[in-house]
Phi, psi and omega in degrees: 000114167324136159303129180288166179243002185318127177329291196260110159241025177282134180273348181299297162354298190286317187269351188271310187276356156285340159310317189304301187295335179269324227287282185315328202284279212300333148294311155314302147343310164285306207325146153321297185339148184278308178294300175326320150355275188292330197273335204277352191273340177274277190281082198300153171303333181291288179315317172289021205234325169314309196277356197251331170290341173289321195292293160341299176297311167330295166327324196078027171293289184249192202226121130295264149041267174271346177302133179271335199278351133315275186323303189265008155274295212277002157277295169297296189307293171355268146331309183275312173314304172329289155336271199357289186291319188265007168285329158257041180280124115324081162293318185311331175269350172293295161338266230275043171253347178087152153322334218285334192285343170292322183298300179302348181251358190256002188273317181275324177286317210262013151269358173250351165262343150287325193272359195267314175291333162299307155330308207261357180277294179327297178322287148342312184254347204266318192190105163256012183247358182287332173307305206070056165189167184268170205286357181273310186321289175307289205286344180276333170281344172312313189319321207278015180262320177301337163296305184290314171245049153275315197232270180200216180254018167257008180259333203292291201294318166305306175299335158296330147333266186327306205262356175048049175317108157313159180253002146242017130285342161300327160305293168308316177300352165292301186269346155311285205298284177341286199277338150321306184323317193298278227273343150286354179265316157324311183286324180315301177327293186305298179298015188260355185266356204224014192303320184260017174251336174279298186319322188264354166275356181270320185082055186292133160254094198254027181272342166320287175295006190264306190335305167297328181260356160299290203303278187325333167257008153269336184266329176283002155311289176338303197252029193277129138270152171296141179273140171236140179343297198310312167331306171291328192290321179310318196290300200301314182315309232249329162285299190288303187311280188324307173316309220257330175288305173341283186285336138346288168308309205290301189288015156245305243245324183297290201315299162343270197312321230250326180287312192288306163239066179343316217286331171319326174313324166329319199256006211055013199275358155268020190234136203252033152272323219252347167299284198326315183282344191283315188276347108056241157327284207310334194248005178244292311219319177276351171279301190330314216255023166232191179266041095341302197301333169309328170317340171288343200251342197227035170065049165302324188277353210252319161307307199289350163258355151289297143358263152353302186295280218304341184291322185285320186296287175311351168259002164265350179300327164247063182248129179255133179257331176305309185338316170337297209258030164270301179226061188301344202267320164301339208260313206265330153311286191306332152287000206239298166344278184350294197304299168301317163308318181253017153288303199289317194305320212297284241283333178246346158304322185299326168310300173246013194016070181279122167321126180326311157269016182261332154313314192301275214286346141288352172273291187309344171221069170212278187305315170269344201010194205316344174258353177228358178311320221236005191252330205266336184288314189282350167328303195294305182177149198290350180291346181267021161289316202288337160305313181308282188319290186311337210239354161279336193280324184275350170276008175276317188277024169246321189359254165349245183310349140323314206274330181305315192285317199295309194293325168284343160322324196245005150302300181300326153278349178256354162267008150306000000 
């Protein structure tokens, strides 16, 4: 790892002014003002709580980069957000959102597998000398982006392999898949504040998920009490205690799989990130069905969503928006990429008059997977994280053969 050159690079440091920065974001935010009002009425708080940490990198304040604080929101905060959030999961009301998030999310795989060969054919006819790299070079670093944004970095890390990725096109292609990623995740952000303003341009029928996030803020009314020490200590116990069983399984069982059953990495089931969010999951998902689930009465989501905001803030530390202008001619194959996935998700919600959110969150756990699919879900409302997870946990296991197919596709387009 390169030294940073960064203003701050103490992460204590670092992490004290991302507090600062959601701390002001979420005040303001309250605030009466008439301007405060108008910006945030533009500008949802989830998006500025992204972007002012990207602006700080840009800058050279902070290193994303270089930052440890990414790695210990999405190991730790991650997981215990996870817990949180899926402890008052309601299936029977999870159920009655319909097919349409699975169709939008096989939707979204199968625009990032067209779209990686579409890209490199635009490209081709439009500026073929713009990329700066040879076109064997390209299409072989393209696969590990088709990886990543299907499955994760264990899909990723499978196509460098597979596809025999030089490592200085993998790079760029790293700060490619990265600041798209970013910056399409932003706009989804922005429409997630504009939702019901997409849905009636779509002739969208969102009353399922409006349905789900009502019966959900009726029952935590119901049973919402004043929190007591004990309450929070409870919360924390139950959030940190799952994290620490989590990763406790994942470092027997991933290590387990990948000596015994090599051929599994296909599926990610060696990658002890893809334990970790499963078991998880898995353990909030089964305290729904105890008098746990009361903990919703006493703010568990209103922690597990504190959580969240900061997992979003480190994940805005590493979009460099200057990056851009390194390799534009990749940066522009990676948008043309985009650009097809999300026309096509656009082109059959209009089609099946799918609610805006099931495009966010079939794009995000596909393009973001476990880590921002359930960040991007509670946007909408927090009770809808758990829609986020399941449908990032099946882009994991498609990764890999999307991503095989989308790579012999953009072979077959770049020697035409």
């Amino acid at each position: 790892m390169n030294e940073s050159t960064a203003m701050i690079t103490n992460d204590a440091v670092v992490f004290g002014l991302l507090m600062i920065l959601l701390g002001i974001v979420f005040k303001t935010n309250a605030s009466s003002h008439p301007f405060w009002k108008k910006f945030y009425g533009i500008f949802p708080s989830v998006l500025v709580c992204y972007f002012l940490p990207s602006v700080f990198n840009s800058m050279g304040i902070i290193d994303g980069n270089n930052s440890k604080l990414y790695f210990v929101a999405s190991r730790y905060m991650l997981p215990a957000a996870l817990v949180l959030l899926t402890l008052s999961t309601n299936f029977k009301e999870i159920k009655k959102l319909g097919s349409k998030a699975i169709i939008m999310f096989l939707t979204g795989t199968v625009g990032i597998v067209i779209g990686g060969p579409i890209a490199l054919l635009v490209m081709g006819w439009i500026a073929p000398d713009v990329i700066g790299a040879s076109a064997e070079d390209v299409w072989r670093g393209m696969t590990t982006v088709a990886g990543s944004w299907i499955g994760g970095s264990a899909n990723q890390a499978a196509m460098k392999e597979v596809f025999e990725v030089g490592d200085v096109i993998f790079s760029k292609m790293v700060t490619v898949d990265i600041l798209v990623a970013n910056v399409w995740m932003a706009v989804i952000l922005i429409g997630a504040g504009k939702s019901k303003m997409v849905d009636k341009i779509f002739k969208a029928d969102s009353s399922a998920i409006d349905d789900v996030k009502h019966r959900i803020e009726a029952y935590s009314a119901s049973i919402a009490k004043m929190p007591t020490l004990t309450d929070f200590m409870t919360i924390l116990a139950i959030g940190s205690g799952a994290t620490g069983i989590a990763h406790l399984l994942s470092d027997i069982i991933a290590p387990f799989l990948a000596t015994n059953y090599p051929e599994l990495a296909t599926y990610s089931l060696t990658s002890g990130f893809f334990w970790i969010v499963v078991i998880a999951t898995a353990i909030g998902l089964s305290l729904s069905f105890t008098k746990y689930r009361n903990l919703e009465g006493v703010g568990s989501t209103r922690v597990g969503s504190a959580f969240i905001y900061v997992i979003i803030a480190t994940i805005g530390m590493h979009m460099d928006v200057m990056a851009i202008f390194e390799s534009p001619g990749l940066f522009l194959v990676g948008i043309i990429w985009m650009l097809v996935h999300v026309i096509l998700l656009l082109g059959v919600a209009k089609l099946i008059r799918a609610p805006f959110f099931f495009v966010a969150v079939g794009s995000q756990a596909n393009v973001g997977g476990a880590a921002s699919a359930p960040v991007v879900a509670a946007a909408f409302h927090p009770s809808l994280a758990p829609v986020g997870v399941l449908l990032a946990v099946l882009g994991y296991t498609l990764g890999t053969y999307a991503a095989y197919i989308c790579g012999l596709l953009m072979q077959a387009a770049s020697v035409n």
